[in-house]
Rosetta silent file (secondary structure, phi, psi, omega in degrees, C-alpha in Angstrom):
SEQUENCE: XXXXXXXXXXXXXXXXXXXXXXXXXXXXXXXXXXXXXXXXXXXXXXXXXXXXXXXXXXXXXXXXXXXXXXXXXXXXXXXXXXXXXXXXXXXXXXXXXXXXXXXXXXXXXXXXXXXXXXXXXXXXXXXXXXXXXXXXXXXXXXXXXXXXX
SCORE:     score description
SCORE:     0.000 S_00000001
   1 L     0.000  134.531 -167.423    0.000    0.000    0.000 S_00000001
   2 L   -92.077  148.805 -175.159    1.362    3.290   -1.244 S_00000001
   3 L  -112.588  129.697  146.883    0.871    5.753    1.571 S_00000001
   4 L    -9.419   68.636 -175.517   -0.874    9.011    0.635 S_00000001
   5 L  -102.465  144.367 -166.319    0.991   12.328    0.755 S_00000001
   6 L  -115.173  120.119 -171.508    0.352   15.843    0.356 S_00000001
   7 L   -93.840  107.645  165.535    2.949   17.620   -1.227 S_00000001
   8 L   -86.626  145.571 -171.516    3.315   21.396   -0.933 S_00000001
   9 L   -87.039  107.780  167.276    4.578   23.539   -3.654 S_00000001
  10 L   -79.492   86.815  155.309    7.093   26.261   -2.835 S_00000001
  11 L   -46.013  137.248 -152.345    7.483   29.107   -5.285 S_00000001
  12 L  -121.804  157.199 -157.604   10.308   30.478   -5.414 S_00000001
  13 L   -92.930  146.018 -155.400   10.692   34.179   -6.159 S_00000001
  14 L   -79.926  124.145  175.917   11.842   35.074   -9.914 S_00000001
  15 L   -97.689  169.731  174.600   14.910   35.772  -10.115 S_00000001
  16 L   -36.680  111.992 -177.500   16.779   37.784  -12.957 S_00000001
  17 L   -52.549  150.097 -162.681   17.186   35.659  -16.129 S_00000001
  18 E  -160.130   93.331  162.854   20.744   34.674  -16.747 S_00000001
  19 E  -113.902  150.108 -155.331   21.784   33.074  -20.214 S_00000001
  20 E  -120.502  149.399 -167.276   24.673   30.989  -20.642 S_00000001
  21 E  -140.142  121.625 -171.099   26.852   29.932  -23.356 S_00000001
  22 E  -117.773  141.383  172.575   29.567   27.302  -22.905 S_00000001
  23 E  -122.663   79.357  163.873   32.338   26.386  -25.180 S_00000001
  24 E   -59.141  156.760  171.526   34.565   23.172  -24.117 S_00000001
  25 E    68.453   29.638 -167.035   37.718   22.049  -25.069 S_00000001
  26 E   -67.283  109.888  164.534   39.199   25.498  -26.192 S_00000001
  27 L   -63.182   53.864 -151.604   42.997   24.924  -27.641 S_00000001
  28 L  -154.517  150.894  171.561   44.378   27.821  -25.788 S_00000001
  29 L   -77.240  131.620  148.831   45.784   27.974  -21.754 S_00000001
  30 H   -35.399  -48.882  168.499   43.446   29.204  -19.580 S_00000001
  31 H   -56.153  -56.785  158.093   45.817   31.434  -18.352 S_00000001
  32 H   -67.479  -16.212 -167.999   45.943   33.599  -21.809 S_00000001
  33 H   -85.344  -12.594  158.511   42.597   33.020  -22.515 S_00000001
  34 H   -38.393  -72.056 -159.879   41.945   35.167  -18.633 S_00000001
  35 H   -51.391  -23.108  174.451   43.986   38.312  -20.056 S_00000001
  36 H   -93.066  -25.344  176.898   41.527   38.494  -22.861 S_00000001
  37 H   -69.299    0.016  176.643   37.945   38.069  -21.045 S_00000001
  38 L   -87.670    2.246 -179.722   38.597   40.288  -18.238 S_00000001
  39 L   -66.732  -44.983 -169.333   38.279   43.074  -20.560 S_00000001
  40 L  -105.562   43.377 -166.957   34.820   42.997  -21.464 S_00000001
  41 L  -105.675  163.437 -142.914   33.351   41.369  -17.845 S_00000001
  42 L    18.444   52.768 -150.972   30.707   43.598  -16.675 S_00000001
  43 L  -105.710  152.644  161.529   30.697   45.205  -20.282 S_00000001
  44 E   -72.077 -169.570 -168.373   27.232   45.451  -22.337 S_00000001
  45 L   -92.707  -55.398  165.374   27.126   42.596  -24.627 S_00000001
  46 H   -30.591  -84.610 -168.575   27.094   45.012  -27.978 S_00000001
  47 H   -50.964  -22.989 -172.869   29.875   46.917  -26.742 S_00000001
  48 H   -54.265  -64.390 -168.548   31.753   43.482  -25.551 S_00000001
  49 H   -42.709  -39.047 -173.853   31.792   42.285  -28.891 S_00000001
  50 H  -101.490   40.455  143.540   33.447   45.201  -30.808 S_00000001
  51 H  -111.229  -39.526  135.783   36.114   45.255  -28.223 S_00000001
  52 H     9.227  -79.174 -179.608   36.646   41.769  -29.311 S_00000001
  53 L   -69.472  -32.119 -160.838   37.023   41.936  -33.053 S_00000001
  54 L   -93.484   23.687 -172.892   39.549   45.178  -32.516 S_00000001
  55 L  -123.386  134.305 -158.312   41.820   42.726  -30.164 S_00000001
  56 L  -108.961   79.969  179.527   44.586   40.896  -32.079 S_00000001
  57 L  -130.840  135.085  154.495   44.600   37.830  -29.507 S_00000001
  58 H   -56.062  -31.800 -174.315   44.122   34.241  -30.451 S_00000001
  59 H   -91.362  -35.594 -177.848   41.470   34.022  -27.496 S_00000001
  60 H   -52.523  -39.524 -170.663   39.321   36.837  -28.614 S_00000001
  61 H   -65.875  -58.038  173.609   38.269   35.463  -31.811 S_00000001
  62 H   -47.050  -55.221  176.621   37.226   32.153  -29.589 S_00000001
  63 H   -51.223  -54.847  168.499   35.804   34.313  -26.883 S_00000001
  64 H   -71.163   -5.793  165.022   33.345   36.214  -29.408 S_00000001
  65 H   -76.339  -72.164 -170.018   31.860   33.074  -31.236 S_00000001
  66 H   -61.183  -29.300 -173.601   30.568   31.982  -27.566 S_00000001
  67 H   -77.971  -87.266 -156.097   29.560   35.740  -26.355 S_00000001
  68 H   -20.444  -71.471 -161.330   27.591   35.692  -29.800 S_00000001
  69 H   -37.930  -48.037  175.997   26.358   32.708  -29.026 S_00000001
  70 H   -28.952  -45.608 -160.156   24.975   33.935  -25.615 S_00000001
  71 H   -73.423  -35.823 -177.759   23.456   36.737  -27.307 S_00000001
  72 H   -59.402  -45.759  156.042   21.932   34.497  -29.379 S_00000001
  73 H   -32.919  -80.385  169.358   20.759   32.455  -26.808 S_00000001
  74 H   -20.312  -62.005 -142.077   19.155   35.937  -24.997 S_00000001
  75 H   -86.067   -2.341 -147.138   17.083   36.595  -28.134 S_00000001
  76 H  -109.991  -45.776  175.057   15.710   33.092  -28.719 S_00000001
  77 H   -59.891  -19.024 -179.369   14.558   33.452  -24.642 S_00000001
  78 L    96.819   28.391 -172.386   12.787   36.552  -25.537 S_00000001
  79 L  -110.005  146.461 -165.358   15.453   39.245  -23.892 S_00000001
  80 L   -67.495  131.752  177.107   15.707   42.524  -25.050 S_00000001
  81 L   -70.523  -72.888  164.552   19.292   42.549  -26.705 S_00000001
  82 L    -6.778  -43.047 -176.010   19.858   46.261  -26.363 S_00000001
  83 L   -73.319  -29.515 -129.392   19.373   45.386  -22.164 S_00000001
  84 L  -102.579  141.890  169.080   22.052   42.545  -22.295 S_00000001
  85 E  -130.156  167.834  167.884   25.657   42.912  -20.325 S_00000001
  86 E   -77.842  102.060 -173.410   28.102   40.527  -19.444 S_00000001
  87 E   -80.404  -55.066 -150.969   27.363   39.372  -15.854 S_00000001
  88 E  -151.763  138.509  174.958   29.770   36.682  -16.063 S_00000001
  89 E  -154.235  149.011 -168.539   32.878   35.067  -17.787 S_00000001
  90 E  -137.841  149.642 -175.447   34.749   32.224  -16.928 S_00000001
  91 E  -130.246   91.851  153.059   37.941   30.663  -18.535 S_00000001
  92 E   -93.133  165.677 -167.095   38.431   27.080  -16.924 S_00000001
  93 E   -81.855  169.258  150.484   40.855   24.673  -17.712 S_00000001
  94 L  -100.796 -120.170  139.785   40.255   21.301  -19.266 S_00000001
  95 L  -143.080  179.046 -146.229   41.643   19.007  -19.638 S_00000001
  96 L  -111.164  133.949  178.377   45.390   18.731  -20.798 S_00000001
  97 E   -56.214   83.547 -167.566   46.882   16.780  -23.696 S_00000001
  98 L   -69.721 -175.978 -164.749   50.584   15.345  -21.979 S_00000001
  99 L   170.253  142.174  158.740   53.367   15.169  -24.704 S_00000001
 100 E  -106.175  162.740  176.725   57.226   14.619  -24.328 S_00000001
 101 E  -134.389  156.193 -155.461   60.243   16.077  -25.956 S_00000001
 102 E  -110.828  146.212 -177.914   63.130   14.060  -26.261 S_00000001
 103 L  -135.345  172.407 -166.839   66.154   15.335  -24.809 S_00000001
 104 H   -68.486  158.438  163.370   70.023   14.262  -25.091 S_00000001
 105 H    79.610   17.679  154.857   71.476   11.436  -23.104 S_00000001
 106 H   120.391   -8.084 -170.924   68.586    9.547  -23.008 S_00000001
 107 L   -82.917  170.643  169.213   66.013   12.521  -20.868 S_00000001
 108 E  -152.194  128.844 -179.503   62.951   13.697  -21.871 S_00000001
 109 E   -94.571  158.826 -173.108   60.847   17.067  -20.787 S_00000001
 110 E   -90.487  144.349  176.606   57.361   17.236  -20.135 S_00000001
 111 L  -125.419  112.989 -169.115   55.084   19.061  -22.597 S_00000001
 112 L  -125.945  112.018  167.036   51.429   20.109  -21.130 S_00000001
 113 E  -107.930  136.553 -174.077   49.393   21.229  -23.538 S_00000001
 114 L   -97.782  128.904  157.698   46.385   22.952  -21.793 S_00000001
 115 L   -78.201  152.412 -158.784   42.887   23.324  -22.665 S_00000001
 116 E  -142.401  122.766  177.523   40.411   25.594  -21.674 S_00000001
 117 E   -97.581   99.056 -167.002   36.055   25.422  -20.895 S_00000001
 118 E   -78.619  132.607  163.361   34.964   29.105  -21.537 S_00000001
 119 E  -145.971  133.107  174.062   31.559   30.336  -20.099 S_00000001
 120 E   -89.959  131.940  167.591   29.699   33.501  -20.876 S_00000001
 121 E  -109.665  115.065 -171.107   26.977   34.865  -18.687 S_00000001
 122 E  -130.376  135.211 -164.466   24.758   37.631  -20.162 S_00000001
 123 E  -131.557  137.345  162.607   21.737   38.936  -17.719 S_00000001
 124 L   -39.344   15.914 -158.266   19.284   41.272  -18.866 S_00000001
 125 L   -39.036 -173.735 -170.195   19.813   45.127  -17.176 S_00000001
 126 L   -90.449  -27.027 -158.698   17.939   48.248  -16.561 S_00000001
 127 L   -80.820 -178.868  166.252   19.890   50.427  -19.068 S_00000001
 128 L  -140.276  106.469 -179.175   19.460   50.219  -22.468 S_00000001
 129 L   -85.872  116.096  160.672   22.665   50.211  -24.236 S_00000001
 130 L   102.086  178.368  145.065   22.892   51.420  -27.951 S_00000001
 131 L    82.877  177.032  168.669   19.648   51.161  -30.228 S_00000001
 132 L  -103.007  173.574 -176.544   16.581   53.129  -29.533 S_00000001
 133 L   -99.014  134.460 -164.697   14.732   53.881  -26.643 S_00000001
 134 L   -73.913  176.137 -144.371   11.183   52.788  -26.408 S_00000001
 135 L   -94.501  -46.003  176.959    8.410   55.322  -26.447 S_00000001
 136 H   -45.618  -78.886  169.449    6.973   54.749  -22.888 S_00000001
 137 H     4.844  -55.775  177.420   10.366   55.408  -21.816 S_00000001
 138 H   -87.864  -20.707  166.944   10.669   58.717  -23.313 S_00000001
 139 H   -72.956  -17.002  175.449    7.516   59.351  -21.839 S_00000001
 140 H   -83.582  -30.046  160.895    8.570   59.277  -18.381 S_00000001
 141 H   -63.212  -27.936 -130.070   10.938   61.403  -19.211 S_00000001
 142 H  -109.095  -49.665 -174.399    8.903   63.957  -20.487 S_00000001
 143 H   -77.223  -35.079 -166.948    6.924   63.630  -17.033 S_00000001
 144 H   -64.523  -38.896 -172.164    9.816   63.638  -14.394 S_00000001
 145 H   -78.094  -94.587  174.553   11.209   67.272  -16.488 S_00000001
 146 H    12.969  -94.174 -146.361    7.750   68.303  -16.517 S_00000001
 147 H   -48.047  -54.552  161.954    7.570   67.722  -12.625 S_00000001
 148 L    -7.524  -88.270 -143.612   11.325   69.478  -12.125 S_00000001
 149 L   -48.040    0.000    0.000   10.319   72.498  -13.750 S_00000001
């Protein structure tokens, strides 16, 4: 006999949407691929990107195919693009590829090549970067200078 339970439902209160975009197995140290993502981390997402493309780094070009993606991500959830910043960026390693190099008298050195799992966070904000500003918007404005005056 199954015994007969009443389950209550907790709601939980909504928190800010937060989409994520991950890209494993990145052929680049973790360590360089750091020097290029702290640059755009709390950046809007628009502006992230064209700091990106104008950066002559091997990790940038990888870092903007996943921050696209994010964006992409954003719009397919139904998030205002214009709103979206860079919450979050993460460069962790992966994991690493061991290799030797042969060395005289019979030695050999270690060769670690490291890999790297990149993740982009993009969150929705209050501002609206770039683009135009919706009309309610401009209407509030209209009212607060109104109210000033």
């Amino acid at each position: 006999m199954a015994k007969d339970e009443k389950k209550s439902k907790v709601e939980a209160a909504p928190s800010p949407r937060v989409v994520r975009a991950l890209t494993k197995h990145l052929r680049i140290a973790p360590r360089k691929m750091r020097l290029v993502i702290d640059t755009i981390r709390r950046q809007p997402a628009q502006e992230a990107v064209g700091i990106l493309m104008l950066l002559k780094k091997k990790g940038a070009k990888l870092a903007v195919k996943t921050l696209k993606s994010a964006i992409a991500n954003a719009k397919n959830l139904g998030l205002n693009e214009n709103r979206l910043y860079v919450s979050d960026v993460r460069a962790d390693g992966g994991p690493v590829f061991k290799r030797f190099l042969t060395r005289s008298m019979g030695r050999a050195d270690k060769i670690l090549k490291r890999t790297t799992h990149l993740t982009v966070e993009v969150r929705e904000g209050a501002n609206i970067w770039g683009g135009r500003v919706p009309e309610d918007a401009k209407a509030k404005n209209k009212k607060k200078t109104a109210a000033a005056a």
